[in-house]
Every structure is written in structure tokens, then in C-alpha cells.
N, C-alpha and C positions, 0 to 999 in steps of 0.2 A: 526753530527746528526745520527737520526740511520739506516739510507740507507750507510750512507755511512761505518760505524762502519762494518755492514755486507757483506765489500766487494766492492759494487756501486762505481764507481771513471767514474770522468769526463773524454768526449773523447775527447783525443790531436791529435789524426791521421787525415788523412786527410778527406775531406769533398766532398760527392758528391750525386748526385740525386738534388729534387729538393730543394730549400731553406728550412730551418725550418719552418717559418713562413706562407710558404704556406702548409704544411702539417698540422701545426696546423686549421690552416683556414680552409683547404678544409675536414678534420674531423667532425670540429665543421659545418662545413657547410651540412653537411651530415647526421650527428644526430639530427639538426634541424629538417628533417623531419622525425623521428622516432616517435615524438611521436601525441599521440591520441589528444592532445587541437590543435597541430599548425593544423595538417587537416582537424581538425574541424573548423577552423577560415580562412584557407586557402581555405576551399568551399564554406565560405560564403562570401566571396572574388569574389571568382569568378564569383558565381551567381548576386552580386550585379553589377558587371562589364559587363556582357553578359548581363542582365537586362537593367540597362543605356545603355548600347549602343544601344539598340534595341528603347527605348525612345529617344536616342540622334538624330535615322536614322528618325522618324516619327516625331519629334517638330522639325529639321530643314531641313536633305534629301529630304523628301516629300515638303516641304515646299518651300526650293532652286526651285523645277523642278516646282513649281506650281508660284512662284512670275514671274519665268521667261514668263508664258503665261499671266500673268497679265498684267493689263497697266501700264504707268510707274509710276502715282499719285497714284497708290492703293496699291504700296510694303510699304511693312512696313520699313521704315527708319532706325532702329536697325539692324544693318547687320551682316551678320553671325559669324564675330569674336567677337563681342558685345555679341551676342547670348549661344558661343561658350564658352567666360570669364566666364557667368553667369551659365552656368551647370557645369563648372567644379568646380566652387564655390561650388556648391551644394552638385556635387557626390564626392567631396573632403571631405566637412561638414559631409556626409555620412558614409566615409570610415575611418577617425580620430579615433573611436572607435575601429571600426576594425585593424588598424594599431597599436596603444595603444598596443591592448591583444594582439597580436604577436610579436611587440616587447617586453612587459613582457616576453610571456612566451617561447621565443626564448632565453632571455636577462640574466632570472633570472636564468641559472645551466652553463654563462660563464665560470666561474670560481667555483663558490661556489661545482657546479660538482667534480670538482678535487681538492676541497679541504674535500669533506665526503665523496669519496673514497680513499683519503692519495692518491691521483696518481701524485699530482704536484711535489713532493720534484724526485719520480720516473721522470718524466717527464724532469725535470731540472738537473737532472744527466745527462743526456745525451746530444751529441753536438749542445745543445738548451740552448742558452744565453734569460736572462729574458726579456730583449727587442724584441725580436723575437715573445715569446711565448704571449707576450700583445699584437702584431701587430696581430698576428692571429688571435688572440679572437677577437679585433677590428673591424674587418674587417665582421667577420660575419655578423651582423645584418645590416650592409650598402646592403652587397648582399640580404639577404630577401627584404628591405626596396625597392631596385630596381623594382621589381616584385609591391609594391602599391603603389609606392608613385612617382616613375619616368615612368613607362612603359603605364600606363592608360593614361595619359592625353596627351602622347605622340601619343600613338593612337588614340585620337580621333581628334586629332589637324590633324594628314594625311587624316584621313575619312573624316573631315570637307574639307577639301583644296580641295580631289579627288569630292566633290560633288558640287562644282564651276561650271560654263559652260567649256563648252571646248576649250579650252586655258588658260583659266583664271586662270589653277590648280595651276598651279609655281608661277605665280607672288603674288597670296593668299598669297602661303606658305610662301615666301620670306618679302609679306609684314606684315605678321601677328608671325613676330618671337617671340614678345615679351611675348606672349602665353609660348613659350618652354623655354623662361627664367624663367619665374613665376613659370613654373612646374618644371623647376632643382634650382630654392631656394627652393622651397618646400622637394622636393626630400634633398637637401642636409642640410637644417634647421633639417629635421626630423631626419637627419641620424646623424648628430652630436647629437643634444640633448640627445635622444633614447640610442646612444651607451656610449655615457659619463654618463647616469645616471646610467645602468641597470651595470655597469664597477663599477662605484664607489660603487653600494650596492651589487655587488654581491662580490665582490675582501674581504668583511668585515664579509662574515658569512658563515658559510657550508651548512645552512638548505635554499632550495630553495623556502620552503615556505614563509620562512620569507621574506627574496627580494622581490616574488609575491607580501604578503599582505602589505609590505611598499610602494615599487614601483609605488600600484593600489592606496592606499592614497595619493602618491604625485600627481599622474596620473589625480584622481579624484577631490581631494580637489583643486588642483592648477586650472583644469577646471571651477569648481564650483567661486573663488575668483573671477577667470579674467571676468565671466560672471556678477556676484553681482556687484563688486566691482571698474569695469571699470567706469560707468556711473561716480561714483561721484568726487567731483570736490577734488584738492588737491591728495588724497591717487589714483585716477583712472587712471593718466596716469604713474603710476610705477606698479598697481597692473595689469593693463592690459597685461604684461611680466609671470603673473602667472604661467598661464596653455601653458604644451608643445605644445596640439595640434591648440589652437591659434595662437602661436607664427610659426607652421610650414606653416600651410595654411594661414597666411598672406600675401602673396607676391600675391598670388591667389586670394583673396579674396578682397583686396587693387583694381585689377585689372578687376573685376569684379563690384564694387560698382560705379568705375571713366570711367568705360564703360559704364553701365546701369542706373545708379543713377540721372547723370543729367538730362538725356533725360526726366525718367519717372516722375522723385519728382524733379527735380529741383537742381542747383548747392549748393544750400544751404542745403539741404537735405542730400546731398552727403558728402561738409565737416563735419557734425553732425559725420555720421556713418563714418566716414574717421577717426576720431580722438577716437572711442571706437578701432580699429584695430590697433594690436602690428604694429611697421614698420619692414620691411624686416631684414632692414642691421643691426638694434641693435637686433633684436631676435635671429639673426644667430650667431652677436657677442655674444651670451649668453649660446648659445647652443657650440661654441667653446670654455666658460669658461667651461659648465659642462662639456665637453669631456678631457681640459686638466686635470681636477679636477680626471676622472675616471680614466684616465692613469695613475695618478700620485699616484692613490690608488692600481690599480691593479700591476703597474710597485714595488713598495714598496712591496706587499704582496709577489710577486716573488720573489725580492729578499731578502727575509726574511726567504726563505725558499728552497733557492739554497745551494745546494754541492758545500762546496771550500776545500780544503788540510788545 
């Protein structure tokens, strides 16, 4: 090809610094924040997060330090990890959107980046095997995704536990873990799905727009089905696997409905809305088929356009 016609030849010497694949990573990881939409989405991130918390501290902080002067027939029976389920349900609900447009627009110049500046065939000349250079891209959007989708709820789960009476903080923490599991299938539902779709359309075109506006009709229309299309009987409990951001905050949302639902509506109320929500383990299964599907698209494009002798 014509990098290498010009001279270009792959290096056989030896190797050292740090792996390929982290270099690629920590590039891509770094141009992520260059540009003008993620800081824009990444401030309203923030705000929305310093916001809830500040409502997280007043509907239950306040509230812990005031049941405890109460008597003991006047606390409310819903107890703060109940409490605790059902706002992260919430501010999860909340931030889905938010997560979406940064995974697009983090997602969408993986690859297609270096494919409309001609930099990959450059790129793979070098002592950069095409497995490496996919692992890097890979990895990106796991590391942004850590930042909403693992590190919020993880926070509020410590705030919640330290606002317990005193003693009582650890053994909260300890008995309330299933909270930090909820929020690392979330955490890792999102990060597979997200990175295997925005792999598999970006690995397929150079123009970043185009990913963007495909992406945002997967992103959108598949939300839009799982919501319509859940309720009804037959087509409802496949088309509820629609939408990604369903499928991620299920595990959270599952946990929150089987906390709060019987007490307030009743156990029957509960299995209703129990059976509209994707299940954990098959959404994640699904989110590991689109990520093998992106690898297997971006790993192909690479080597379709690697320097050999």
C-alpha cells in the first residue's frame, strides 16, 4: 500500500516504554477532553450530581438525625437503604441521557478519526499490532463511563452509610452491599454496550457525523421501543432489551422497585413494573454481544489496512 511503497516498514527491533495499547488508550483518553460538546455535557454532569447530592443530604441526612430524636412508632419504616435504592433509580433515570451524548460523542471519532485523517495505515506501521490498537480504543470510553456511571452512586452509598448513628456506619456499609453491586452492573452494562456500539459504527465510516447521527437513532429509537413497546403482551418482553439505557440501569432500577414497591403499592404492584424492567444478567449478556460484534468490526478494519512485506 502506499505508506509503505514510500519507504514505511514495520518495526522488528526491540520494544520498550510503555505497551502500545496503553499509549493508544491514554491518547485517546486525552483527546476526549479536547473537545467543546464533552465539556459541555461533562458540566452538566457535574451540576446535576452536586445538585442531587445536596437533595440526597436533605430527603435523607437531615432526616437520619431527625428519626433518631423521634419515637420509635413515628420513624418511617422505609429505611435508608430502601430510600437510598430509590434515588439512585432516579438520579440514574436522570443521567442516562446524559451518559448517551457522551458516550456518542466521545465514541463517535474512535476510529473513524483515523480513518479521515489517513493516520491508521501510519499508525500500524509502526510497532503497533492491530490487536493492541482495538484494545486501546476500547478502553476509552470504559474510563469516561467510570466518572457517571460507577463513581456517583458509589459516592452516595459512603455518604448514606457515614450518616447512620455512630457505630452503626460499617455495619450499614457492610450490610447494604448489594447497592454497589447494582451500581457496578450498571457501571459495566453501560460500558460494554456503549463501547461495542460506537466500535462497531465508527470502525465502518470516516465521517464522524455520520456515527453521531446513526448512533443518536439507535440511542433514541431503541429508548422510544423499550418504552412503547414493553407493556404489551407477546412482542413486550423481547422488545424491552430495546433501549441501551434501559438495559444499563436495570440492575438499579430492579433494586429499587423490590425495595420500595411492596411496601408503598403492594407486592403485586411491584411484580407488574418488575416484568416491564430488562433483567440484569440477559441485558449485560447483550451488551457483551454488541461489544464482541464492535471488536470484531474494528479488529477487521485494522487489519485491512495494516503494512505487511
Amino acid at each position: 500500500m502506499a505508506v509503505y511503497a514510500r519507504g514505511y516498514r514495520p518495526y522488528h527491533g526491540e520494544r520498550r516504554g510503555a505497551p502500545a495499547w496503553y499509549v493508544i488508550y491514554r491518547e485517546g483518553y486525552g483527546m476526549a477532553f479536547r473537545g467543546i460538546g464533552f465539556r459541555i455535557v461533562g458540566l452538566m454532569f457535574i451540576v446535576w450530581f452536586v445538585v442531587w447530592g445536596a437533595g440526597l443530604y436533605f430527603t435523607l441526612g437531615v432526616e437520619e438525625q431527625a428519626m433518631r430524636a423521634a419515637p420509635r412508632g413515628m420513624r418511617d419504616m422505609l429505611g435508608a437503604a430502601a430510600q437510598l435504592k430509590q434515588a439512585l433509580s432516579i438520579f440514574y433515570g436522570g443521567v442516562a441521557v446524559l451518559t448517551g451524548l457522551l458516550a456518542i460523542l466521545v465514541g463517535s471519532g474512535l476510529i473513524a478519526d483515523d480513518l479521515r485523517t489517513r493516520a491508521l495505515p501510519l499508525i500500524l506501521v509502526r510497532p503497533i499490532r492491530g490487536w493492541e490498537y482495538v484494545l486501546g480504543k476500547a478502553l476509552v470510553l470504559p474510563r469516561i463511563l467510570v466518572w457517571t456511571c460507577l463513581v456517583p452512586g458509589c459516592v452516595y452509598y459512603v455518604l448514606v452509610g457515614l450518616w447512620q448513628p455512630p457505630g452503626e456506619s460499617l455495619p450499614w456499609l457492610l450490610g447494604n452491599l448489594d447497592i454497589v453491586e447494582a451500581v457496578v452492573i450498571h457501571f459495566a452494562t453501560a460500558a460494554v454496550s456503549y463501547t461495542g456500539l460506537m466500535l462497531l459504527l465508527s470502525a465502518r465510516t470516516d465521517r464522524r457525523s455520520g456515527v453521531i447521527a446513526v448512533a443518536s437513532a439507535v440511542f433514541f429509537a431503541g429508548t422510544v421501543l423499550a418504552l412503547m413497546l414493553a407493556p404489551l403482551d407477546g412482542i413486550g418482553p423481547i422488545m424491552k432489551y430495546a433501549g441501551l439505557p434501559e438495559n444499563s440501569i436495570a440492575a438499579i432500577a430492579r433494586e429499587a422497585v423490590e425495595a420500595v414497591a411492596p411496601m408503598r403499592r403492594g407486592a403485586r404492584h411491584a411484580e407488574k413494573v418488575l416484568s416491564f424492567i430488562p433483567e440484569p444478567g440477559k441485558a449485560f449478556a447483550l451488551g457483551v454481544a454488541l461489544l464482541a460484534a464492535g471488536l470484531f468490526s474494528a479488529l477487521r478494519r485494522a487489519r485491512s489496512v495494516e503494512v505487511t512485506e
